[in-house]
C-alpha positions as CSV (number, residue, x, y, z in Angstrom):
1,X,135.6,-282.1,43.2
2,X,132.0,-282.0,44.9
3,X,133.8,-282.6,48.4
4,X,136.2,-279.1,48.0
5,X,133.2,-277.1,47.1
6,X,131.6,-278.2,50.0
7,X,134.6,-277.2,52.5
8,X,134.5,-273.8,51.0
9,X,130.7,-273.3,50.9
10,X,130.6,-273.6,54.8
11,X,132.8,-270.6,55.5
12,X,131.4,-268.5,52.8
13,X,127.5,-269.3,53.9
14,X,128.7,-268.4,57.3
15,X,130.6,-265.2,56.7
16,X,126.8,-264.4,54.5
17,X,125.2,-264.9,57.1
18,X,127.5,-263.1,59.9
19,X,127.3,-259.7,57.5
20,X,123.3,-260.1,57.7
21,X,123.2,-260.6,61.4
22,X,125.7,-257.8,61.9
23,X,123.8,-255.3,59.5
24,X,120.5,-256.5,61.3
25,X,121.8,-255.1,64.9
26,X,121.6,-251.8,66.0
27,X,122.3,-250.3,69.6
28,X,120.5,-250.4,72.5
29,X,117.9,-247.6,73.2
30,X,118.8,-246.3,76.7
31,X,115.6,-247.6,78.3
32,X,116.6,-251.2,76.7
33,X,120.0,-250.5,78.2
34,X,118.5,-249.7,81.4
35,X,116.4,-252.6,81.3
36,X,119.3,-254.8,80.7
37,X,121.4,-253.6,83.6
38,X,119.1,-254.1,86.2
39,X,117.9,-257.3,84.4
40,X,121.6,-258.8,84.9
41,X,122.1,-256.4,88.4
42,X,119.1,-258.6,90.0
43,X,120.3,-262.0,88.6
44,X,123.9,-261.7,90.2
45,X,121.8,-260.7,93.3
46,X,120.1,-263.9,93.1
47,X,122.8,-266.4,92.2
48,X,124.8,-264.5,95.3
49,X,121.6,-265.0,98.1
50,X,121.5,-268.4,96.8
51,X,125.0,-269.3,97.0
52,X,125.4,-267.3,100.1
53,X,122.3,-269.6,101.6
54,X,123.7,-273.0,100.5
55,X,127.0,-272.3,101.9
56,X,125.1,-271.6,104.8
57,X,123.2,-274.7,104.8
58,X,126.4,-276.3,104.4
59,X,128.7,-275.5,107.0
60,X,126.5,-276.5,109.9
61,X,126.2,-280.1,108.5
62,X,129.9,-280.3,107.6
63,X,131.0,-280.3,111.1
64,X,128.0,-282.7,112.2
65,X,129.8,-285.1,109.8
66,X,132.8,-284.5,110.3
């Protein structure tokens, strides 16, 4: 008996705890929303330069191999 009420305590604790988290979140002023844009705008800016460089890098030293 002690094992069946833990297989249903985990989903109930978790949909408790999903109803807190969901009544804890509210939307984004527009200056966090700003914020978050160009926070995530420069970081695919980044990851592009730095992919853009290594292929770069890379070609060069693919046909001295090669």
């Amino acid at each position: 008996m002690a094992e069946k009420d833990k297989l249903t305590d985990a989903p109930v604790e978790f949909v408790k705890e999903g109803v807190q988290f969901v009544r804890k979140c509210r939307k984004p002023t527009k200056k966090e929303y700003v914020q978050l844009v160009r926070a995530v705008g420069i970081g695919f800016f980044m990851m592009g330069v730095v992919g853009y460089l290594i292929k770069l890098i890379h070609i060069p030293i693919r046909y001295l191999i090669v």
